[in-house]
PQR file with spaces between the fields and no chain letter, atoms N, CA, C, O and H, PARSE charges and radii, in Angstrom:
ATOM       1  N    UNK     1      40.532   19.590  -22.819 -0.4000 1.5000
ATOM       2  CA   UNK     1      41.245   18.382  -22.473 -0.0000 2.0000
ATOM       3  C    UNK     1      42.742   18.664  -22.498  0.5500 1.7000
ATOM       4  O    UNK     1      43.205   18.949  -23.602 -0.5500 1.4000
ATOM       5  N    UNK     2      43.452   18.635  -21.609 -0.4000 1.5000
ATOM       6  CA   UNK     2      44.843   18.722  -21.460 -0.0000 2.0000
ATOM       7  C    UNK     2      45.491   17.535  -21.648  0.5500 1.7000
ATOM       8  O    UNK     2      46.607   17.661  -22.151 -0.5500 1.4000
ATOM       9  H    UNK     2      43.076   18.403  -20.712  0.4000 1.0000
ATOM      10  N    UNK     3      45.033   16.084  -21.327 -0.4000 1.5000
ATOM      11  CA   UNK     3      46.145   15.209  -21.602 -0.0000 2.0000
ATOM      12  C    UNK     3      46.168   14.347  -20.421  0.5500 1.7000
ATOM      13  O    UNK     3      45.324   14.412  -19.528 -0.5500 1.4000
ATOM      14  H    UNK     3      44.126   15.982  -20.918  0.4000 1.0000
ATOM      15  N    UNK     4      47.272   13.444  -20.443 -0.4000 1.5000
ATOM      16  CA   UNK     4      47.947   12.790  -19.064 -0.0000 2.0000
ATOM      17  C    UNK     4      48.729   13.540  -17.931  0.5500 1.7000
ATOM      18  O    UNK     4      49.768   13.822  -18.527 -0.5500 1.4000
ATOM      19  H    UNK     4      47.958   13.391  -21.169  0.4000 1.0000
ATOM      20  N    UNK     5      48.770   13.692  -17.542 -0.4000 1.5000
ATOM      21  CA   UNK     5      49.708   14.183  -16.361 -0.0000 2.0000
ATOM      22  C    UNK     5      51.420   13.597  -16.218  0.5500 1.7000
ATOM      23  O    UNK     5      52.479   14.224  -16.237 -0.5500 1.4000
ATOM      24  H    UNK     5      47.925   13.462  -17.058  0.4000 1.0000
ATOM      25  N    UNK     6      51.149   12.248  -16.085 -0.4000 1.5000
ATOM      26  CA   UNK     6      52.578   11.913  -16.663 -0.0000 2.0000
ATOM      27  C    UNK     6      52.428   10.578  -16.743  0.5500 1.7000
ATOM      28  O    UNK     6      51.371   10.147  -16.280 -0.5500 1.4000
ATOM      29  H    UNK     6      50.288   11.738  -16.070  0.4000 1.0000
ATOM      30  N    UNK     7      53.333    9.650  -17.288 -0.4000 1.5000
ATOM      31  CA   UNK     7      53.492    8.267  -17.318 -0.0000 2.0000
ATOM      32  C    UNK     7      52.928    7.385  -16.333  0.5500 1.7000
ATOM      33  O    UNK     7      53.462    7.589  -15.242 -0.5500 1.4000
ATOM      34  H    UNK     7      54.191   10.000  -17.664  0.4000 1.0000
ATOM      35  N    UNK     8      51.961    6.387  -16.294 -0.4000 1.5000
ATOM      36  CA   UNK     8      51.667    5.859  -14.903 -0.0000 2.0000
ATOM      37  C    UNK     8      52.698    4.666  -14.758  0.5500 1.7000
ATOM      38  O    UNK     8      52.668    4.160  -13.636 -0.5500 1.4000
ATOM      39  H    UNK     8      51.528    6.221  -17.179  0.4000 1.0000
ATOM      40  N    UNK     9      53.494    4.170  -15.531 -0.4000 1.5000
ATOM      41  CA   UNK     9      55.021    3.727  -15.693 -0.0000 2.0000
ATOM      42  C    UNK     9      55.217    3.904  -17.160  0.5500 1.7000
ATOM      43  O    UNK     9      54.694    4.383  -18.166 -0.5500 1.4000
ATOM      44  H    UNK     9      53.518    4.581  -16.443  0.4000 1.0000
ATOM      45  N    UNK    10      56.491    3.108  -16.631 -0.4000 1.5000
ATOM      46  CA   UNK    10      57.700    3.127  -17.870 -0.0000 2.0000
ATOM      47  C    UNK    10      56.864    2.155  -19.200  0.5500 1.7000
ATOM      48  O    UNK    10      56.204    1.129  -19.036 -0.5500 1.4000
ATOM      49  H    UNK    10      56.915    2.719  -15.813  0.4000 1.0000
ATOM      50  N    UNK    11      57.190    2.958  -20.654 -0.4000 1.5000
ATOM      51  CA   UNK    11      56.378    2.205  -21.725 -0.0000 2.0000
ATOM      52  C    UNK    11      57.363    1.038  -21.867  0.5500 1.7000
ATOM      53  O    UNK    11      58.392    1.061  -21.192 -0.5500 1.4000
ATOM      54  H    UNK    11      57.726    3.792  -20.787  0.4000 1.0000
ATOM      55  N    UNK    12      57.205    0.386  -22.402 -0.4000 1.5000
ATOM      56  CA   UNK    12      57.738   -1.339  -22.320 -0.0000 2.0000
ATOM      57  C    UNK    12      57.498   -1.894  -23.784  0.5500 1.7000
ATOM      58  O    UNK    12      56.286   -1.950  -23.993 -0.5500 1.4000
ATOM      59  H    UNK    12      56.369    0.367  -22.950  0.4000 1.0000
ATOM      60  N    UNK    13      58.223   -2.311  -24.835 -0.4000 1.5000
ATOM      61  CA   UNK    13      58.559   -2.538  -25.890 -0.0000 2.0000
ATOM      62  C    UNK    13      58.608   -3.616  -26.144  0.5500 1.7000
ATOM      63  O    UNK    13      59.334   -3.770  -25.162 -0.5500 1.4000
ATOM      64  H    UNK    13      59.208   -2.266  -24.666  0.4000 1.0000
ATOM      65  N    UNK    14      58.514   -4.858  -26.649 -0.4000 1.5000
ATOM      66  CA   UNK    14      59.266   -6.033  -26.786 -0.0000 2.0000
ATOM      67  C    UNK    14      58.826   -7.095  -28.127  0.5500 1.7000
ATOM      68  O    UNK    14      57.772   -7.494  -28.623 -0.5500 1.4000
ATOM      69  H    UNK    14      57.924   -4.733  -27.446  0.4000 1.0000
ATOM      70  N    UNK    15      60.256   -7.275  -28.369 -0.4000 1.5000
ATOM      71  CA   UNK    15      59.941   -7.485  -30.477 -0.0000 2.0000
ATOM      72  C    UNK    15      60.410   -9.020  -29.798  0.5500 1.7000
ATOM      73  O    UNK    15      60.943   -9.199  -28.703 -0.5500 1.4000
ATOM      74  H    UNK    15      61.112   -6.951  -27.966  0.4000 1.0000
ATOM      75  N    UNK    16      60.046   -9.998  -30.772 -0.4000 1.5000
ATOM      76  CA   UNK    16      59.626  -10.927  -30.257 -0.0000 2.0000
ATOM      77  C    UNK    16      58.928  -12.207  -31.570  0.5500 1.7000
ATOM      78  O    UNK    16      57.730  -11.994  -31.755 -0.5500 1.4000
ATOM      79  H    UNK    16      59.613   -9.853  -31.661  0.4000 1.0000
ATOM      80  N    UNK    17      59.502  -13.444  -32.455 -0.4000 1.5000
ATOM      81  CA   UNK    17      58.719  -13.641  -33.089 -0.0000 2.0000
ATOM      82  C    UNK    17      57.190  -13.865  -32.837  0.5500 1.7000
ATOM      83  O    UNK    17      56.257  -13.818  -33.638 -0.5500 1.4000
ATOM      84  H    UNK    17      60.476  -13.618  -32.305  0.4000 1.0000
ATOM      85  N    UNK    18      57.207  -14.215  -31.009 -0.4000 1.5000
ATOM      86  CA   UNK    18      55.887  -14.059  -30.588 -0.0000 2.0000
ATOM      87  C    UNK    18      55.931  -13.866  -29.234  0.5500 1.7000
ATOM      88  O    UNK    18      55.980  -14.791  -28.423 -0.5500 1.4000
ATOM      89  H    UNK    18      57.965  -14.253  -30.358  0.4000 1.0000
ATOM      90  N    UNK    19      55.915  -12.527  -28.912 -0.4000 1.5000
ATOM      91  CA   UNK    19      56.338  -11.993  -27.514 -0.0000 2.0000
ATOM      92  C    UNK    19      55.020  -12.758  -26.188  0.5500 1.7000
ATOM      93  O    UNK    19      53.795  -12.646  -26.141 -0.5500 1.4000
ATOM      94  H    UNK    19      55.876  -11.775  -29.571  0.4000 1.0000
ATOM      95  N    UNK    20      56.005  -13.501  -25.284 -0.4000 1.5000
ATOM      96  CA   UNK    20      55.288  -14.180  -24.225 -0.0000 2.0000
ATOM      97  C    UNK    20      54.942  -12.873  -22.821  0.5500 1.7000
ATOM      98  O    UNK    20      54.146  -13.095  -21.909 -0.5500 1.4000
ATOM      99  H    UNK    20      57.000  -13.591  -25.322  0.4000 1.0000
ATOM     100  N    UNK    21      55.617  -11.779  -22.942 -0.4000 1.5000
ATOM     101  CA   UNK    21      55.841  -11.322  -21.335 -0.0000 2.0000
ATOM     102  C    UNK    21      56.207   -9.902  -22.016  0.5500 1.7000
ATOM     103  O    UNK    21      56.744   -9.743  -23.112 -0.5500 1.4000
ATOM     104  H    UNK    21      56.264  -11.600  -23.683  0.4000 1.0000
ATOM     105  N    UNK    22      55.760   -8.845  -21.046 -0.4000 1.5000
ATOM     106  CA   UNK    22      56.782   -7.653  -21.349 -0.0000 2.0000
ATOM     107  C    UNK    22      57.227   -7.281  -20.170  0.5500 1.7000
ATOM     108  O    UNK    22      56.616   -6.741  -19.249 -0.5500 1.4000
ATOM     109  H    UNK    22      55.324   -8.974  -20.155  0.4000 1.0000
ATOM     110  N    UNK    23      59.009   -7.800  -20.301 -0.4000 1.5000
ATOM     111  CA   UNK    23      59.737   -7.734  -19.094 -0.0000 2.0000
ATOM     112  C    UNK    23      60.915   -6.865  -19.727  0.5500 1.7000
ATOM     113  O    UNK    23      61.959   -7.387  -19.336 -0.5500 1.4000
ATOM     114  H    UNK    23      59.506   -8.239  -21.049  0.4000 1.0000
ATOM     115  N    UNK    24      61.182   -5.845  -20.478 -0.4000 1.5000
ATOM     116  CA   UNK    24      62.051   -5.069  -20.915 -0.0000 2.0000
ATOM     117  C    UNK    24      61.703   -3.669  -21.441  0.5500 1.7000
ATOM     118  O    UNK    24      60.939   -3.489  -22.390 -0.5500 1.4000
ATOM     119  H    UNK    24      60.334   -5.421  -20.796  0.4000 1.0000
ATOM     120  N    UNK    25      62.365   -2.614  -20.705 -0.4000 1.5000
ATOM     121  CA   UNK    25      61.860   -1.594  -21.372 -0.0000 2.0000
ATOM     122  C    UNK    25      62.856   -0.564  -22.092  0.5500 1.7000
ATOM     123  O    UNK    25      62.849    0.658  -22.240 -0.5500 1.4000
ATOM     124  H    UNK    25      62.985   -2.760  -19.934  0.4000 1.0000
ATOM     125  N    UNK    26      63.786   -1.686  -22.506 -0.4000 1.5000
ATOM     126  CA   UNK    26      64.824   -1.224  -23.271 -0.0000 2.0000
ATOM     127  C    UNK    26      64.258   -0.727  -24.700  0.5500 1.7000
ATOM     128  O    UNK    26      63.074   -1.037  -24.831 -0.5500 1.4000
ATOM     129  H    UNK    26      63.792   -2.679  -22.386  0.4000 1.0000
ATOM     130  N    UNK    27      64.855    0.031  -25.912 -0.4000 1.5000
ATOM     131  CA   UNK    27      64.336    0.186  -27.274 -0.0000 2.0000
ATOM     132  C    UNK    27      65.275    0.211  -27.985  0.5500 1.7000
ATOM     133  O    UNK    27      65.251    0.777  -29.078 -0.5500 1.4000
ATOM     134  H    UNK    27      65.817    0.283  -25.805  0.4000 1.0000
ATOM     135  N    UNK    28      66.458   -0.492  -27.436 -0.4000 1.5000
ATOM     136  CA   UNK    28      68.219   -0.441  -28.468 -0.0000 2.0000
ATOM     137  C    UNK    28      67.830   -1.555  -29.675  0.5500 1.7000
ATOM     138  O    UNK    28      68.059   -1.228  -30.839 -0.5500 1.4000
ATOM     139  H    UNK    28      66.478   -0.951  -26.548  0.4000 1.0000
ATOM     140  N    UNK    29      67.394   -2.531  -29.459 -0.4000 1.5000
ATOM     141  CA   UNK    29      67.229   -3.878  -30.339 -0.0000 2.0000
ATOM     142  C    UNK    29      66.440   -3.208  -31.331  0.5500 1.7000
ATOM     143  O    UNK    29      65.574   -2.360  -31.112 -0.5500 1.4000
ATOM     144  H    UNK    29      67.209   -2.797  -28.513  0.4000 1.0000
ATOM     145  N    UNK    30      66.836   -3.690  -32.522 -0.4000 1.5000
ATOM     146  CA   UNK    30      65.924   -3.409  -33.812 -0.0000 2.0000
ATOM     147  C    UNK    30      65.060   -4.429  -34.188  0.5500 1.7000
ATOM     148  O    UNK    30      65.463   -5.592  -34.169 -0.5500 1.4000
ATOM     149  H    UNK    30      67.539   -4.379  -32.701  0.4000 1.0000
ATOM     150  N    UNK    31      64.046   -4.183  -34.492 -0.4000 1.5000
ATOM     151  CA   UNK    31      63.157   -5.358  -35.102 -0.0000 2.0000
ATOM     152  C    UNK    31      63.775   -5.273  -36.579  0.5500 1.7000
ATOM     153  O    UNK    31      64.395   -4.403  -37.191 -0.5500 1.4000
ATOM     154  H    UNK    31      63.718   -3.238  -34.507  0.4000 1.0000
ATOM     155  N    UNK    32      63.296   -6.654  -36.898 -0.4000 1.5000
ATOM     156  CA   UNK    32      63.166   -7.438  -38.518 -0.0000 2.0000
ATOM     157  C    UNK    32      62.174   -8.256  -38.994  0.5500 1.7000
ATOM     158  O    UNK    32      61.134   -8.471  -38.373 -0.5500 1.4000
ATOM     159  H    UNK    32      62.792   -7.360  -36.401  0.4000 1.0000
ATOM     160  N    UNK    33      62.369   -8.597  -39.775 -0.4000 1.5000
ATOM     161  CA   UNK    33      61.170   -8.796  -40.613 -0.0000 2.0000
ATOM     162  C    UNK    33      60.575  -10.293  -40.102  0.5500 1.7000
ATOM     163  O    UNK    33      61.323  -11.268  -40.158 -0.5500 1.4000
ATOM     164  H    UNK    33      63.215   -8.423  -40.280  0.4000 1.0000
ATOM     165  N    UNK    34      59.253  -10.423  -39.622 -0.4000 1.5000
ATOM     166  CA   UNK    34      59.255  -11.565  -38.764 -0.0000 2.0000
ATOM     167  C    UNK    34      58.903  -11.093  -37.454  0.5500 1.7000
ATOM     168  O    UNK    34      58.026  -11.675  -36.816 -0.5500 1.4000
ATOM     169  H    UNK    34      58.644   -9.630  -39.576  0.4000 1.0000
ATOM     170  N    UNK    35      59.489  -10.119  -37.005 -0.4000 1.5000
ATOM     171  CA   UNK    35      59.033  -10.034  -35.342 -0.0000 2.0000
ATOM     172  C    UNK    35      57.489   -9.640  -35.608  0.5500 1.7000
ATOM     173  O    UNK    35      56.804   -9.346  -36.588 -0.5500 1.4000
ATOM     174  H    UNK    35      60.201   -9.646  -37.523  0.4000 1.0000
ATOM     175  N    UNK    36      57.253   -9.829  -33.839 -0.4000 1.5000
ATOM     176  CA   UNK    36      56.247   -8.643  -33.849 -0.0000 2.0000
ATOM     177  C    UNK    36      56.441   -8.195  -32.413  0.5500 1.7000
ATOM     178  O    UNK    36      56.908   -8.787  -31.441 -0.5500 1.4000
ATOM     179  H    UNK    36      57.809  -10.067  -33.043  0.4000 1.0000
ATOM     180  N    UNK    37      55.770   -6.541  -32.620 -0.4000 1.5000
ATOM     181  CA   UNK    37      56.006   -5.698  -31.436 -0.0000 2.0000
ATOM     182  C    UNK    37      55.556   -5.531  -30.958  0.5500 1.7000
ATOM     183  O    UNK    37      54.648   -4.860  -31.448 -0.5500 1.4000
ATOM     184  H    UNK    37      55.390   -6.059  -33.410  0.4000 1.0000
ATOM     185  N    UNK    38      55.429   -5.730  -29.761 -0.4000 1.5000
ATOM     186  CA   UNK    38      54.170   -5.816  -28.549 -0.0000 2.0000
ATOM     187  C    UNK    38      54.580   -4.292  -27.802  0.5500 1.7000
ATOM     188  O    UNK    38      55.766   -3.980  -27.690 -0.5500 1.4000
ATOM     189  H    UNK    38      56.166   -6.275  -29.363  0.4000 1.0000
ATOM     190  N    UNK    39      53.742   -3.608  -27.429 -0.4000 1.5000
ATOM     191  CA   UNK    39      53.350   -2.369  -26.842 -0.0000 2.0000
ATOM     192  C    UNK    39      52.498   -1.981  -26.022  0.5500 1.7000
ATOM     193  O    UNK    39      51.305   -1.819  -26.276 -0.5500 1.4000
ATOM     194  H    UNK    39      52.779   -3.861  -27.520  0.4000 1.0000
ATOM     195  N    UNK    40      53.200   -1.744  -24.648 -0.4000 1.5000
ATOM     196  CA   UNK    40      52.392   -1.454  -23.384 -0.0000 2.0000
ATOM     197  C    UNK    40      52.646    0.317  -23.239  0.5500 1.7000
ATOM     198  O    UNK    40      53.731    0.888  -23.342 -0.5500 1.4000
ATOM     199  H    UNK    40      54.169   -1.876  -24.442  0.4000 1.0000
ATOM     200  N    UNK    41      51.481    0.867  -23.007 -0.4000 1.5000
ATOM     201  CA   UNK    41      52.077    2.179  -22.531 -0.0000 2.0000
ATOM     202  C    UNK    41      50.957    2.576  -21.684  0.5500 1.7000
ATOM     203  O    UNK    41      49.794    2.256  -21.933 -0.5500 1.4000
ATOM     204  H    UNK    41      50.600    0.403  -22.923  0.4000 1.0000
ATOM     205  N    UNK    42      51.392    3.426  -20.471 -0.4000 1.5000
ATOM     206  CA   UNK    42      50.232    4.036  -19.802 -0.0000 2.0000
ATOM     207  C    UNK    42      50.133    5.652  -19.139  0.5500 1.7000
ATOM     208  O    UNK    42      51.157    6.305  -18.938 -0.5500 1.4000
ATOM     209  H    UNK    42      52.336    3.686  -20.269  0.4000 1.0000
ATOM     210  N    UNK    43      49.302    5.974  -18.955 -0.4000 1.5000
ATOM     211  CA   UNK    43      49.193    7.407  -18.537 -0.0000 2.0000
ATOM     212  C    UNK    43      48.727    7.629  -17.219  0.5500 1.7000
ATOM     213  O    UNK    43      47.882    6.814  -16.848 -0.5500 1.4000
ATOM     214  H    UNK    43      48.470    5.443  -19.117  0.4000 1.0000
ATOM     215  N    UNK    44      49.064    8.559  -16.365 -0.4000 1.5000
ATOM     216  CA   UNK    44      47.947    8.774  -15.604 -0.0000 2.0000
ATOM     217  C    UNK    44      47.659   10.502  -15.171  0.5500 1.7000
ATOM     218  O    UNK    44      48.589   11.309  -15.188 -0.5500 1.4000
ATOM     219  H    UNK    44      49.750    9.221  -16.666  0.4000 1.0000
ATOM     220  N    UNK    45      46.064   10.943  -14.746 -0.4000 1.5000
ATOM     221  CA   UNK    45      45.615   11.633  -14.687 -0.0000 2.0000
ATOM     222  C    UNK    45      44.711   12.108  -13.455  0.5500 1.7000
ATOM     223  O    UNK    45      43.577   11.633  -13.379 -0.5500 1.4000
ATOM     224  H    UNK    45      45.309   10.287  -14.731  0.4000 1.0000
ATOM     225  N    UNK    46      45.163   13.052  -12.451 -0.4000 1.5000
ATOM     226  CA   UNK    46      44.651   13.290  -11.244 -0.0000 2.0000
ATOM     227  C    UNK    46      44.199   11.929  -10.728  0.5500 1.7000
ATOM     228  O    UNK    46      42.991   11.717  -10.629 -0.5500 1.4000
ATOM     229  H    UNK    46      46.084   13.437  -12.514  0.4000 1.0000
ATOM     230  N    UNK    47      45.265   10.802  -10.324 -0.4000 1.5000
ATOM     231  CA   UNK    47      45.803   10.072   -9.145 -0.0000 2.0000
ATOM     232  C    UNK    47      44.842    8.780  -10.054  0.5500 1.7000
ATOM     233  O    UNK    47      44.475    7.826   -9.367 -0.5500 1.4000
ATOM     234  H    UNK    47      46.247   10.974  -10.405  0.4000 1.0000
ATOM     235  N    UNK    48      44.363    8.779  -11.958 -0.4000 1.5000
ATOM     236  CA   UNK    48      43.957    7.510  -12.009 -0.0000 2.0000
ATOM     237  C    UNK    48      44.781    6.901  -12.982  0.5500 1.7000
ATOM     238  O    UNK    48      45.730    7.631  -13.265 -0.5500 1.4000
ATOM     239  H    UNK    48      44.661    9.554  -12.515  0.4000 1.0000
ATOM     240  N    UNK    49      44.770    6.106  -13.438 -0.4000 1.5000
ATOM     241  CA   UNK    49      46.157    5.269  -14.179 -0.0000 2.0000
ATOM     242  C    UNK    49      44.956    4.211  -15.454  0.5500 1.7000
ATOM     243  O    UNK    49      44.074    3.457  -15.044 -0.5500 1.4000
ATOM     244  H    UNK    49      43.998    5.513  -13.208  0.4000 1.0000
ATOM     245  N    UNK    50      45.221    4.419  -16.737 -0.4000 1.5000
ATOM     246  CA   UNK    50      45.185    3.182  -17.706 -0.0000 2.0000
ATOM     247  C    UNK    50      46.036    3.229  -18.527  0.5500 1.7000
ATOM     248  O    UNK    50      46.853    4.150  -18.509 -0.5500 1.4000
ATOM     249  H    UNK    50      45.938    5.032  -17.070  0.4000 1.0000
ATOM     250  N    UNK    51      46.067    2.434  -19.290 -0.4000 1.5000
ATOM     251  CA   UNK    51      46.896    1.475  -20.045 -0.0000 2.0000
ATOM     252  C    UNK    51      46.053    1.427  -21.360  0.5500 1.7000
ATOM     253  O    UNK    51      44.867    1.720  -21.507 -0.5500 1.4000
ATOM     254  H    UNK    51      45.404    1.686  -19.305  0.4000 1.0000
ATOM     255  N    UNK    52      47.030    0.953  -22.347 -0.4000 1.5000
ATOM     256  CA   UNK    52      46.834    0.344  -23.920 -0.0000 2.0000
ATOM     257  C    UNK    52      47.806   -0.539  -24.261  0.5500 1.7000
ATOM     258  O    UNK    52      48.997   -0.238  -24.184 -0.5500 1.4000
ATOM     259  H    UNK    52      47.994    0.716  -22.227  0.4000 1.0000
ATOM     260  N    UNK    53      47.351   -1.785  -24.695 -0.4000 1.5000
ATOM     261  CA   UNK    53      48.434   -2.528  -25.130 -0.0000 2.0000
ATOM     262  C    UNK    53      48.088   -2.581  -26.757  0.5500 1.7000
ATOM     263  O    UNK    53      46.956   -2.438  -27.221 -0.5500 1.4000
ATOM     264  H    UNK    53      46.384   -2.030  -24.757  0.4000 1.0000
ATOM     265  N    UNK    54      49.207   -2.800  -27.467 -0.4000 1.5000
ATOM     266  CA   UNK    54      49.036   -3.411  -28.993 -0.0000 2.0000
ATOM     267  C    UNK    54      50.034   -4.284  -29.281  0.5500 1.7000
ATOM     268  O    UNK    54      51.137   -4.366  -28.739 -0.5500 1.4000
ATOM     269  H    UNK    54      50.126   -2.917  -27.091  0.4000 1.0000
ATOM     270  N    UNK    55      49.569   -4.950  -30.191 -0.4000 1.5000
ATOM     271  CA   UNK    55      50.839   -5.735  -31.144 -0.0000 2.0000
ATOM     272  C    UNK    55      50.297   -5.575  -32.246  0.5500 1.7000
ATOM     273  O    UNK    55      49.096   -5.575  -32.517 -0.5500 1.4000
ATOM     274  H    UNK    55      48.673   -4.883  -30.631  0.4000 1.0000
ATOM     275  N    UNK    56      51.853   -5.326  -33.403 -0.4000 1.5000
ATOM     276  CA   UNK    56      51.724   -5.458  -34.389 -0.0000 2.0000
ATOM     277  C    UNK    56      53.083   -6.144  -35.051  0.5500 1.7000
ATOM     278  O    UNK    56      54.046   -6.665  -34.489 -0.5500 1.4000
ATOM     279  H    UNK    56      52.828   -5.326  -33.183  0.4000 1.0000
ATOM     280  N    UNK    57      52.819   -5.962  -36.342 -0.4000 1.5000
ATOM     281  CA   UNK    57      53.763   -6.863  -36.535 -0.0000 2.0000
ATOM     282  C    UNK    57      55.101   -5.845  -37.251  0.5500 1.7000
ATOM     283  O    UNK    57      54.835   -4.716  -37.663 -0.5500 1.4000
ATOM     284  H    UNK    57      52.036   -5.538  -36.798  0.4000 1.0000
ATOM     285  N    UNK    58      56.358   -6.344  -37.318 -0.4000 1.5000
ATOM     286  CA   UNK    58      57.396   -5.548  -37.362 -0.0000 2.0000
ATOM     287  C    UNK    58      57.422   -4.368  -38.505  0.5500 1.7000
ATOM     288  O    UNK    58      57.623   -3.160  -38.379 -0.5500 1.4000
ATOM     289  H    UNK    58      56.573   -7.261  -36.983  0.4000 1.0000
ATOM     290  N    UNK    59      57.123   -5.224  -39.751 -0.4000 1.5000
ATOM     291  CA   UNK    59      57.427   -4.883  -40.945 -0.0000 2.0000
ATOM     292  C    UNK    59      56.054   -4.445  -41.506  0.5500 1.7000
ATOM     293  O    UNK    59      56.172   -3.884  -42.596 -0.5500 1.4000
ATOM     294  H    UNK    59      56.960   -6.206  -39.852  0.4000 1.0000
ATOM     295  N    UNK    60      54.476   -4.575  -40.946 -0.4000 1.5000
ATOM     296  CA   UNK    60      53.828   -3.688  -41.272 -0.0000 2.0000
ATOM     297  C    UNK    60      52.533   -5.169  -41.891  0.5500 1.7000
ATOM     298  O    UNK    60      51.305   -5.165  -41.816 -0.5500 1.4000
ATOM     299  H    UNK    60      54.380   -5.031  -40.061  0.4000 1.0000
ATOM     300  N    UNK    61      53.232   -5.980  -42.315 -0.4000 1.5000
ATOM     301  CA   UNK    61      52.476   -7.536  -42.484 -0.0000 2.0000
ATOM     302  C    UNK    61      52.392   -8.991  -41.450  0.5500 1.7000
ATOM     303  O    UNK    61      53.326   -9.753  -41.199 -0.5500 1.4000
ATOM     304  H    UNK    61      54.230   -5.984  -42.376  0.4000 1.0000
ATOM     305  N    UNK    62      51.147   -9.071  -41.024 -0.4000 1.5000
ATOM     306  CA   UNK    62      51.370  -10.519  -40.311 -0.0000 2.0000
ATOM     307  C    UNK    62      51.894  -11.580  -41.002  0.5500 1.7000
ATOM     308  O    UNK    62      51.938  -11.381  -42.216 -0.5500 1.4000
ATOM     309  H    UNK    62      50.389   -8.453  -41.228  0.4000 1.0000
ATOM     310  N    UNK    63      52.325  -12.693  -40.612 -0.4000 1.5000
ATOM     311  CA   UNK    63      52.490  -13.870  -41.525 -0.0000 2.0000
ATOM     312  C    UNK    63      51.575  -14.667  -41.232  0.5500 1.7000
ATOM     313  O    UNK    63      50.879  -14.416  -40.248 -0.5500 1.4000
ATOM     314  H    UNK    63      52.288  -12.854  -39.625  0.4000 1.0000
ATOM     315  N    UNK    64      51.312  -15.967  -42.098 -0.4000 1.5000
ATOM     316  CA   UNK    64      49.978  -16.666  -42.011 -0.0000 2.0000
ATOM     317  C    UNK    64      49.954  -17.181  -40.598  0.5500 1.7000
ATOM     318  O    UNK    64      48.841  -17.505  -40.183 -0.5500 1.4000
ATOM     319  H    UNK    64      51.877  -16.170  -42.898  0.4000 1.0000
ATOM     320  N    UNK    65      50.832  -17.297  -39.897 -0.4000 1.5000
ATOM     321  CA   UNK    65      50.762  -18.332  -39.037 -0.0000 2.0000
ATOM     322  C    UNK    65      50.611  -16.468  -37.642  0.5500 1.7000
ATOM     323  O    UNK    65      49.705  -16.403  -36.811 -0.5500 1.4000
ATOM     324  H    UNK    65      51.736  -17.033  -40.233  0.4000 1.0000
ATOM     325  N    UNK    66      51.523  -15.494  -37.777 -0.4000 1.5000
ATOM     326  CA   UNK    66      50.846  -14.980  -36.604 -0.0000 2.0000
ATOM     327  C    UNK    66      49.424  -14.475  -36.441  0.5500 1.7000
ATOM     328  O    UNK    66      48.959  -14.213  -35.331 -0.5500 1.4000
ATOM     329  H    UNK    66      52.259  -15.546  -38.452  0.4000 1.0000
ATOM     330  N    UNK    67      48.647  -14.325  -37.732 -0.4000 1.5000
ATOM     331  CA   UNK    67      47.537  -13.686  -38.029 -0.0000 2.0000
ATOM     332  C    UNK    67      46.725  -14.557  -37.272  0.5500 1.7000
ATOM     333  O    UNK    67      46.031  -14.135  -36.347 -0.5500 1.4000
ATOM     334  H    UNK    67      49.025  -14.537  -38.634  0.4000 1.0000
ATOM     335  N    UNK    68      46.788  -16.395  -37.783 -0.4000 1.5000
ATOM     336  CA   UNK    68      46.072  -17.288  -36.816 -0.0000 2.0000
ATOM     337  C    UNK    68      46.110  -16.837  -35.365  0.5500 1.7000
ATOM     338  O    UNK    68      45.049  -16.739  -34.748 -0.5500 1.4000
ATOM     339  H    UNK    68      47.351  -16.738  -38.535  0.4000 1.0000
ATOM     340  N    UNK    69      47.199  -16.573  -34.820 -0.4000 1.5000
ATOM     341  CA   UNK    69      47.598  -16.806  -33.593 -0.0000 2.0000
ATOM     342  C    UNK    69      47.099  -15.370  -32.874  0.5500 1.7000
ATOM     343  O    UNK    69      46.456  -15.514  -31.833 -0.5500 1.4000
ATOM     344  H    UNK    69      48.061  -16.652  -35.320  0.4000 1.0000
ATOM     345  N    UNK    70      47.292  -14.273  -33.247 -0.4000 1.5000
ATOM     346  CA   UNK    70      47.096  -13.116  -32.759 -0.0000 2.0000
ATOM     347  C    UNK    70      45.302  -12.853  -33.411  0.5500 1.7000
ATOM     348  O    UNK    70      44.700  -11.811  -33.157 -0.5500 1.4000
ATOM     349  H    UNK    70      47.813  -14.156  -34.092  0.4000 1.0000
């Protein structure tokens, strides 16, 4: 198994107390305690393309109310 071939786009970041969209693929902004980080990234491999998304939360703990929600 060799891997991906290369990016099937740009990975896309976005901290967020509850991220609606990932429309930035900037990574200057720091998270704090409270966000959470939503994470798109994808690969692709002889001409096919997927994806993984996650969220987690900034600081490593949900709070009661994103745990409901997520």
């Amino acid at each position: 198994m060799g891997g991906a071939e290369d990016e099937a786009y740009a990975p896309c970041r976005v901290r967020a107390l509850i991220p609606r969209c990932c429309i930035t693929t900037s990574f200057s902004a720091k998270s704090k305690d409270g966000d959470i980080v939503l994470m798109d990234v994808a690969a692709q491999y002889s001409g096919y393309a997927a994806d993984i998304t996650r969220t987690v939360p900034a600081n490593g703990k949900y709070t009661p109310r994103q745990r409901e929600i997520l």
